[in-house]
C-alpha positions in Angstrom: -91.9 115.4 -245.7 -88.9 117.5 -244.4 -89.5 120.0 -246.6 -92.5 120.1 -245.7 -91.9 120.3 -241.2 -88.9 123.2 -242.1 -91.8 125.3 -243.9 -94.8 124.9 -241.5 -95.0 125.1 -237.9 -98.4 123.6 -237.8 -100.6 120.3 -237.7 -101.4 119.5 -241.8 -103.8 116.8 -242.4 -101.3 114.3 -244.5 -104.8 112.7 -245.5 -106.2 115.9 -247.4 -103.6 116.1 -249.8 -101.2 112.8 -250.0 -98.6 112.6 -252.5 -99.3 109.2 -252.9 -102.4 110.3 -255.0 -99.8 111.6 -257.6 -99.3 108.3 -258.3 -102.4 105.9 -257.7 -105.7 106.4 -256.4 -108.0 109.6 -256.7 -105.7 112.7 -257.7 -105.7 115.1 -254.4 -105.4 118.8 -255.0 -102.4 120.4 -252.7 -103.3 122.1 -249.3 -103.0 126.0 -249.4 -100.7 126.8 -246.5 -101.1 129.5 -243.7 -97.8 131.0 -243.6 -96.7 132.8 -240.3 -95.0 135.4 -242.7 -95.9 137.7 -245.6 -95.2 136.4 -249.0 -95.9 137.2 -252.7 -98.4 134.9 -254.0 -99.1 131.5 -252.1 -97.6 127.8 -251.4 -99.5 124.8 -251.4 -98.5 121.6 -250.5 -98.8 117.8 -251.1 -97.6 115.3 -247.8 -95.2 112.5 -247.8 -95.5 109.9 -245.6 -94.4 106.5 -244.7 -97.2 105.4 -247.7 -94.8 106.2 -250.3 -92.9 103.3 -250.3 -95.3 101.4 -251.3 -94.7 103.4 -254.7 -91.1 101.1 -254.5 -92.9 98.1 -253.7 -95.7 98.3 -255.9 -94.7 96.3 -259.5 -98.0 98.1 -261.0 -97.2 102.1 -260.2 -94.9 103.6 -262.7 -92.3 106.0 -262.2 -94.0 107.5 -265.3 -97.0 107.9 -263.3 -95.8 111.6 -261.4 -95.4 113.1 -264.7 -98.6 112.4 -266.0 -100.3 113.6 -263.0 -98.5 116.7 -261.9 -99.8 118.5 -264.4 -103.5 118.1 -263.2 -102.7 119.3 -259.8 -100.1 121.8 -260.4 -102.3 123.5 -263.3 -101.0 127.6 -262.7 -98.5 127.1 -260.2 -95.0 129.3 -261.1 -93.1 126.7 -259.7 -93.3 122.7 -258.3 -89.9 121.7 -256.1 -90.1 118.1 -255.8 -88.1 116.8 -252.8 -87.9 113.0 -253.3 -85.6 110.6 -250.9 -81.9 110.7 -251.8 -81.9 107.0 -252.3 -82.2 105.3 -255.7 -85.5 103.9 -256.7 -88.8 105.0 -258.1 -89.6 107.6 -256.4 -86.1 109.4 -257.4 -86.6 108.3 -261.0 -90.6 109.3 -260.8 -89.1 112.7 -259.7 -86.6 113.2 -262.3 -89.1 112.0 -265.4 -91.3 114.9 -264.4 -88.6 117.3 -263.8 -87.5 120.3 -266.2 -84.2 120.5 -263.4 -82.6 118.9 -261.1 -80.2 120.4 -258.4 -78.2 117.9 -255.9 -77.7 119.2 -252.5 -75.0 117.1 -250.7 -72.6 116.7 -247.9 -69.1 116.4 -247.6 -69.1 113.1 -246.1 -68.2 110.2 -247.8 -70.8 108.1 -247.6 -72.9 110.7 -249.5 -70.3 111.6 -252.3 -69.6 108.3 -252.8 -73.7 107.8 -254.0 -73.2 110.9 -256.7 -72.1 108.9 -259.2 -74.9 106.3 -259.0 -77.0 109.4 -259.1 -75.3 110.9 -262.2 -75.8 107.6 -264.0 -79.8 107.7 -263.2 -79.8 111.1 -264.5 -78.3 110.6 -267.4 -80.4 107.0 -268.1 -83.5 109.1 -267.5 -82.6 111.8 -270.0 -82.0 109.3 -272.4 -84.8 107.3 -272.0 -87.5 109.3 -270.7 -87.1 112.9 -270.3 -84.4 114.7 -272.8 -85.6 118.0 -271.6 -84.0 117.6 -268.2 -81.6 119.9 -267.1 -78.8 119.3 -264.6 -78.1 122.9 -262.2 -75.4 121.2 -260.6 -74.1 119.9 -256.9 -74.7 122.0 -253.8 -72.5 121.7 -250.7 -74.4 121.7 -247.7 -74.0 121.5 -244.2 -70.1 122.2 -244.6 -67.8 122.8 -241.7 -65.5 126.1 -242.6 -62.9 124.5 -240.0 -62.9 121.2 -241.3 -59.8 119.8 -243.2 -61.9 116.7 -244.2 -64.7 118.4 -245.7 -62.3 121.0 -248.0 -60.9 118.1 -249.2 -64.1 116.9 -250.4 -64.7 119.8 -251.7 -61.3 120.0 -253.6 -61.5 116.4 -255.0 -65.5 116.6 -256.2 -63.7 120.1 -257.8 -60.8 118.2 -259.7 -63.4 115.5 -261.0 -66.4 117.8 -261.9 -65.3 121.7 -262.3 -68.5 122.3 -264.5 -71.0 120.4 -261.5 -70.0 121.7 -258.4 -72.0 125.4 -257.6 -69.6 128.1 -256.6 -71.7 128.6 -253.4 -72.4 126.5 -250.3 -74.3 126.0 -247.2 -72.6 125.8 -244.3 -73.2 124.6 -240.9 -74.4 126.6 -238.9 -76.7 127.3 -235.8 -78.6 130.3 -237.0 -79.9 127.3 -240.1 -80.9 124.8 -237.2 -82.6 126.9 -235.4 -84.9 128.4 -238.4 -85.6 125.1 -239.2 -86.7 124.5 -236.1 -89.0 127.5 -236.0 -90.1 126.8 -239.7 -89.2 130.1 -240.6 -86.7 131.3 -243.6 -83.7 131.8 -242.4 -83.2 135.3 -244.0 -86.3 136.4 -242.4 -85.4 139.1 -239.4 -81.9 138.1 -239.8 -80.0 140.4 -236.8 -76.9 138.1 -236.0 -73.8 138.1 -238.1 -74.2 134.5 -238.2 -77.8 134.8 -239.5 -77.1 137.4 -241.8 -74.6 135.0 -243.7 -76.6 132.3 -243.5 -79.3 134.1 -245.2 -77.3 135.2 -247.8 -76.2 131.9 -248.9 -79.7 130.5 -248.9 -80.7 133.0 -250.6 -77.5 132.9 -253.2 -78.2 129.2 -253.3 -82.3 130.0 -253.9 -81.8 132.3 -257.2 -79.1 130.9 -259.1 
């Protein structure tokens, strides 16, 4: 998946350790990654690909099904980030059953603020119904444009309607992000440029709240 490409440079075999195993077929165990910078400890990862939908169109896989198989494969890990589709279906919900928290990332654009409350809703149906241990961290801005009037506005109105949601810190938009994205590399890492530097803060900010 995207998290996935913005981590790792290289060619992974998506057929080694599928995601889609977390939910039918033989469980995979995830794919240690060679990182091209030092790090305490190790990642591992499982691949998305365009397979997973059929986890949407398949009446017989429960969204129940993640949970019970995380475990298996994520035996010892410190910490499992699951970065399911932003859409609603059963991949979202199959996230948020197995989850201990949940944080939103968002941007100020409409069309995405106007899907947080459908969101919220599914949240708070799955914490009901299937996982009362789940813990909200809140919304996080990203992608914001400092000079845009539109996007403060956003900001302002999500403010007025959810003080206790929004984070106090944000990602914004800027080239120095791109571009470590594009080199999968963190963005704090060497940061030199002013622009860089701040960037990496707010990651990083964002990262250990």
């Amino acid at each position: 998946g995207t998290l996935t490409r913005n981590l790792f440079d290289g060619e992974i075999d998506r057929d080694a350790s599928p995601t889609l195993s977390l939910f039918s077929g033989t469980l995979r165990q995830p794919t240690m990654l060679e990182l091209p910078f030092k790090l305490k400890g190790s990642v591992r990862v499982m691949t998305g690909d365009r397979r997973l939908v059929q986890i949407d169109e398949t009446p017989k896989i429960g969204a129940e099904a993640l949970r019970d198989r995380l475990g298996q494969c994520a035996a010892g890990a410190d910490l499992v980030v699951l970065d399911p589709p932003p859409t609603l279906g059963k991949r979202l919900r199959a996230a948020l059953i197995a989850a201990d928290f949940v944080v939103m990332p968002f941007v100020p654009a409409r069309e995405s603020v106007d899907g947080l409350g459908d969101l919220m809703d599914t949240i708070e149906e799955v914490k009901r119904e299937q996982n009362p241990g789940l813990q909200v961290i809140g919304l996080l801005a990203n992608k914001v444009n400092s000079r845009s009037g539109f996007d403060r506005r956003i900001l302002d109105d999500l403010q007025e309607a959810a003080p206790d949601m929004l984070l106090p810190m944000m990602i914004h938009e800027r080239t120095s992000v791109s571009g470590a994205m594009a080199t999968s590399r963190p963005v704090w890492l060497g940061a030199t440029g002013a622009s860089r530097q701040m960037a990496g803060a707010e990651v990083r900010k964002a990262c250990t709240h």
